[in-house]
N, CA and C atoms as a LAMMPS dump frame, in Angstrom:
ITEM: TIMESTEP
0
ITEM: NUMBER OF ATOMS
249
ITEM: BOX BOUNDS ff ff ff
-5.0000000000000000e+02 5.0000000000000000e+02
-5.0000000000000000e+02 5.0000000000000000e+02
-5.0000000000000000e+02 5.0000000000000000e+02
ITEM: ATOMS id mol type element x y z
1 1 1 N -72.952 -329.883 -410.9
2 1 2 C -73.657 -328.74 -411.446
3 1 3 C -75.142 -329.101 -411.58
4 2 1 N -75.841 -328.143 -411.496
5 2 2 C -77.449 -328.138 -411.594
6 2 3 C -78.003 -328.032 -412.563
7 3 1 N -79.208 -328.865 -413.542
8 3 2 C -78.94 -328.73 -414.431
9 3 3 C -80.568 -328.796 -414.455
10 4 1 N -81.488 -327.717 -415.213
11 4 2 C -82.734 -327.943 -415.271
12 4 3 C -83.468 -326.552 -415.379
13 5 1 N -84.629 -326.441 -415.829
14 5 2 C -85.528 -325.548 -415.543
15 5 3 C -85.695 -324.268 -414.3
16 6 1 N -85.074 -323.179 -414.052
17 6 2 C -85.316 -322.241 -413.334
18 6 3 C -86.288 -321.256 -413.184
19 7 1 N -87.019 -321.863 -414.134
20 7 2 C -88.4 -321.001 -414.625
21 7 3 C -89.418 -320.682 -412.903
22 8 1 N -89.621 -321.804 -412.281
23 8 2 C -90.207 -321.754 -411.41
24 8 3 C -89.832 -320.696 -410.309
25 9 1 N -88.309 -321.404 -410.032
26 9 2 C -87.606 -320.393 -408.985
27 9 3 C -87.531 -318.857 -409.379
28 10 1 N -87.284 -318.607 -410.479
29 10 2 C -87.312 -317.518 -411.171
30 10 3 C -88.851 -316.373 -410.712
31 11 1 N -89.903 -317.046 -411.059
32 11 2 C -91.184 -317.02 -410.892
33 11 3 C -91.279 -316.186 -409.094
34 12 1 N -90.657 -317.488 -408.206
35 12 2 C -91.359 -317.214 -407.289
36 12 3 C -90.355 -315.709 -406.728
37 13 1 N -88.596 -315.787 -406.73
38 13 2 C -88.216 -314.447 -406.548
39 13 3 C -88.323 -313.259 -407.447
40 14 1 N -89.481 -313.423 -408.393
41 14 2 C -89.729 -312.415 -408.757
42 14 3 C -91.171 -312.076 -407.817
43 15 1 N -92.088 -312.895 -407.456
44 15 2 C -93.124 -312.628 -406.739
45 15 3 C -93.002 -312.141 -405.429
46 16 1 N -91.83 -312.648 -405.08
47 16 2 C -91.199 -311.986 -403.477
48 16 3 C -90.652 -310.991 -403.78
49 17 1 N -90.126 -309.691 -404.691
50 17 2 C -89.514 -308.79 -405.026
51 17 3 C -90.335 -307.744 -405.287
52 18 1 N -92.035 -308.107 -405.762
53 18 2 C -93.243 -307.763 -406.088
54 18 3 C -93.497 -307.367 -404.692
55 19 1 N -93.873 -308.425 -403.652
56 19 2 C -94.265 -308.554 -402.555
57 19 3 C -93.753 -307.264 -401.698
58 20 1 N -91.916 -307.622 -401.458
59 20 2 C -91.403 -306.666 -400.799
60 20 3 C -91.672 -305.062 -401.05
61 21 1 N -91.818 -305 -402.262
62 21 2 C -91.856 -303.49 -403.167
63 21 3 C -93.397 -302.832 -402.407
64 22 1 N -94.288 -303.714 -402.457
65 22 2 C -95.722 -303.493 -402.234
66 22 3 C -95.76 -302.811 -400.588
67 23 1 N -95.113 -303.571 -399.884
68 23 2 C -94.954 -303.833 -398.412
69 23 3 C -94.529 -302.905 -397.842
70 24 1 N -93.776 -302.131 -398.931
71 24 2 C -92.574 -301.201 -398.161
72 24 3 C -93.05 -299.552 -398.711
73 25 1 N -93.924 -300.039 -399.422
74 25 2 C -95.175 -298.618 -400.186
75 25 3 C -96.031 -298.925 -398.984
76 26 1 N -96.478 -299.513 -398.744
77 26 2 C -97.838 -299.64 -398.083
78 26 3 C -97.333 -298.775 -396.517
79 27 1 N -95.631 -299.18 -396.041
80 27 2 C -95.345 -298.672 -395.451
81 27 3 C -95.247 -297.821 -394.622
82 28 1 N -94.972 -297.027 -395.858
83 28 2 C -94.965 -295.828 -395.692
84 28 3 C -95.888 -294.899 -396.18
85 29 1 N -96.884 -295.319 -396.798
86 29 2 C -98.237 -294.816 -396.994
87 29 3 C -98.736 -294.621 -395.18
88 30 1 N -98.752 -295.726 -394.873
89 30 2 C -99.111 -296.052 -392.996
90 30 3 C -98.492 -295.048 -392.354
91 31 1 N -96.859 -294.698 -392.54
92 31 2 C -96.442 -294.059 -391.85
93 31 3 C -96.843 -292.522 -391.815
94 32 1 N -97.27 -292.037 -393.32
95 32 2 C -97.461 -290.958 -393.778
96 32 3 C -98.76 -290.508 -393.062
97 33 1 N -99.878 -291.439 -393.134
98 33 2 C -100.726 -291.474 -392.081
99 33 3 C -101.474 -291.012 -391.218
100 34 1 N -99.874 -291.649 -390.374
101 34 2 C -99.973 -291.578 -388.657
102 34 3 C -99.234 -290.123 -388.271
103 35 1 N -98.294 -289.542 -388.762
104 35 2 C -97.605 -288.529 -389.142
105 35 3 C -98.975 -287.571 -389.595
106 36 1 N -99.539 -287.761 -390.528
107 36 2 C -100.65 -286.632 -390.771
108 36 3 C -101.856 -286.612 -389.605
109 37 1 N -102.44 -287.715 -389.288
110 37 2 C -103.261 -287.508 -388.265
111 37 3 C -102.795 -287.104 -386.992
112 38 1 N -101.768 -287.074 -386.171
113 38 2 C -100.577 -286.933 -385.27
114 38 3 C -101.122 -285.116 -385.433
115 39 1 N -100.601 -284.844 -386.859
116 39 2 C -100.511 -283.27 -386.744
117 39 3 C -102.252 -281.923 -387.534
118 40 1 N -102.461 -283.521 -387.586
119 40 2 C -104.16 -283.157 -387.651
120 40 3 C -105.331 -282.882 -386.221
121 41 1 N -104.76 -283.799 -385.325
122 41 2 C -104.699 -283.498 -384.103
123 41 3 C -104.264 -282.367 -383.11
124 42 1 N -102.976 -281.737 -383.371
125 42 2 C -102.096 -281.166 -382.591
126 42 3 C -102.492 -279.608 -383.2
127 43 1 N -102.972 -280.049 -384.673
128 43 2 C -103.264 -278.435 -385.216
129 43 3 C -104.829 -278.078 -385.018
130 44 1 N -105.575 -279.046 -384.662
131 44 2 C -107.065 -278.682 -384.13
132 44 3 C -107.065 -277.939 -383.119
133 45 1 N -105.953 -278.454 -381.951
134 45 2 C -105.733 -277.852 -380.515
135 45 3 C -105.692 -276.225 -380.814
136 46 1 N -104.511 -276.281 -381.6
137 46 2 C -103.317 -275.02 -381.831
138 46 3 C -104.541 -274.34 -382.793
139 47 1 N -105.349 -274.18 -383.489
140 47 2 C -106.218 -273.519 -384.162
141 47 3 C -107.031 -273.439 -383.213
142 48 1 N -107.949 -273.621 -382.653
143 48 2 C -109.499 -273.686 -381.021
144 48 3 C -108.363 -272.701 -380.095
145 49 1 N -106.781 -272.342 -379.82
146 49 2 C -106.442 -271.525 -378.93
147 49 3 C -105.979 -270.1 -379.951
148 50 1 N -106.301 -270.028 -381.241
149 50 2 C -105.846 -269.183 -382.201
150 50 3 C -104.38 -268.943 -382.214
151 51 1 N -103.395 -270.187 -382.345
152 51 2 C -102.716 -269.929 -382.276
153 51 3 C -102.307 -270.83 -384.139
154 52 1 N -102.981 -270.003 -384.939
155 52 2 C -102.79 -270.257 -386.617
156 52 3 C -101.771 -270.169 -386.755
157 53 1 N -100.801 -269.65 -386.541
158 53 2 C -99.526 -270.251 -387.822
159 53 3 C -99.029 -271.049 -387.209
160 54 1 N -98.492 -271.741 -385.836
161 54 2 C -98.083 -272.866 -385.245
162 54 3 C -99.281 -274.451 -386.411
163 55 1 N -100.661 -273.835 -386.259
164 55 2 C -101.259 -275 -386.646
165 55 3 C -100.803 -274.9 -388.538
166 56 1 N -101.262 -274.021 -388.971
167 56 2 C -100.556 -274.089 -390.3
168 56 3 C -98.635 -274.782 -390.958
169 57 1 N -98.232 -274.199 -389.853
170 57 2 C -97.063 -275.016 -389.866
171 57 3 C -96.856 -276.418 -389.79
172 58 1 N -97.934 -276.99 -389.017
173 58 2 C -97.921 -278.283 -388.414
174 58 3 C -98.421 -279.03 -390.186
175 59 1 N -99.824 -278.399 -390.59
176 59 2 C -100.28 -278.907 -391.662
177 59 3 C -100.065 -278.989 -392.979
178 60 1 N -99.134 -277.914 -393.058
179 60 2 C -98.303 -277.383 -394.559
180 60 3 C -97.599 -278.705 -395.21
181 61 1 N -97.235 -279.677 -394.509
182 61 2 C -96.516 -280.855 -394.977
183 61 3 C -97.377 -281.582 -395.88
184 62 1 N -98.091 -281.529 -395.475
185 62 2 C -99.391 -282.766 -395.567
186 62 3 C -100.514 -281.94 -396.533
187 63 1 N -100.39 -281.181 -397.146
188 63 2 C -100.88 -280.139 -397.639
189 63 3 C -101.958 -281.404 -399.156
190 64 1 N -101.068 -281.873 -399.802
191 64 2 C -101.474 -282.597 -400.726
192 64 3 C -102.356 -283.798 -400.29
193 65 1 N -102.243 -284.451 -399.145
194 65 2 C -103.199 -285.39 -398.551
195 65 3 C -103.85 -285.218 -397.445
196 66 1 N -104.164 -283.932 -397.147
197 66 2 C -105.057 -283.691 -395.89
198 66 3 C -106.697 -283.788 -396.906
199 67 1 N -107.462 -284.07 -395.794
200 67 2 C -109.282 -284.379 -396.205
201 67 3 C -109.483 -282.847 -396.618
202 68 1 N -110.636 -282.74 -397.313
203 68 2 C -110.892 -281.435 -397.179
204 68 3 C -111.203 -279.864 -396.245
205 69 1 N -112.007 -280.987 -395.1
206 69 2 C -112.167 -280.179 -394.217
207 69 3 C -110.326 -279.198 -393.29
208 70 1 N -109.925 -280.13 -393.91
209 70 2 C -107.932 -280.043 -393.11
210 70 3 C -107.643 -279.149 -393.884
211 71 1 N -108.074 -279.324 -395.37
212 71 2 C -107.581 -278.341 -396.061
213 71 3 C -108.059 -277.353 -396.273
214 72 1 N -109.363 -276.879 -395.794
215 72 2 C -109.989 -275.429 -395.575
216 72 3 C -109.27 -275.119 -394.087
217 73 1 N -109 -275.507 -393.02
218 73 2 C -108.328 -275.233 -391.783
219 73 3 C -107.539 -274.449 -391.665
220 74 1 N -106.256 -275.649 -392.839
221 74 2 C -105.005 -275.242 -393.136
222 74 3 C -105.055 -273.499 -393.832
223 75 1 N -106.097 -273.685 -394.81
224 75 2 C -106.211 -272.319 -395.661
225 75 3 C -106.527 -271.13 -395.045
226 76 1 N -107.352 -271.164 -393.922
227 76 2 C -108.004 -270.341 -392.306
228 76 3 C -106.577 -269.829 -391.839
229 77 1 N -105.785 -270.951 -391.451
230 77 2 C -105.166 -270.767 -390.18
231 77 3 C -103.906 -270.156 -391.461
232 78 1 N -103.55 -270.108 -392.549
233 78 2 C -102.165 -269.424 -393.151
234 78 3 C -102.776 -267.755 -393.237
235 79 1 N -104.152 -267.748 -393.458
236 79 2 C -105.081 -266.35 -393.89
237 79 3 C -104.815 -265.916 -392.179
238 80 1 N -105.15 -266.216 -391.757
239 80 2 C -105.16 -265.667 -389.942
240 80 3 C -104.108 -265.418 -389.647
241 81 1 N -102.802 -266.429 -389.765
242 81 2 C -101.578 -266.296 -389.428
243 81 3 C -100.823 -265.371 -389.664
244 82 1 N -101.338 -264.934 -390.706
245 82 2 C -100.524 -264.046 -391.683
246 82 3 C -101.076 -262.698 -391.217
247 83 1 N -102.149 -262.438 -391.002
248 83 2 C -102.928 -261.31 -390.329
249 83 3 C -102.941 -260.438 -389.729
């Protein structure tokens, strides 16, 4: 049997549990992203051919983290769409 101080080991899988947690936010922060710029892209197209509610659809997801300018777009292209 083992007999001693676990304080250390303790220490470090709690710092790797920290680590993983961080890693796997950061993640999907990244993924969230690439996913928003993807359809930040695709709805510039789809808005320049007036085709607003395809681009509003695209941006409605992302509604809470689009830049501002995305989010006056988004607000254009649901007002147009709807039209």
């Amino acid at each position: 049997m083992i007999a001693g101080d676990w304080g250390e080991f303790d220490a470090i899988v709690s710092r790797h549990a920290q680590w993983q947690f961080e890693n796997e936010r950061a993640q999907k922060r990244n993924e969230l992203e690439r996913r928003m710029n993807r359809a930040i892209d695709q709805a510039k197209e789809l808005f320049l051919d007036c085709r607003y509610s395809e681009a509003a659809r695209l941006l409605r997801p992302f509604r809470e983290h689009l830049p501002p300018a995305q989010q006056k777009r988004l607000a254009i292209a649901e007002r147009r769409g709807n039209g």
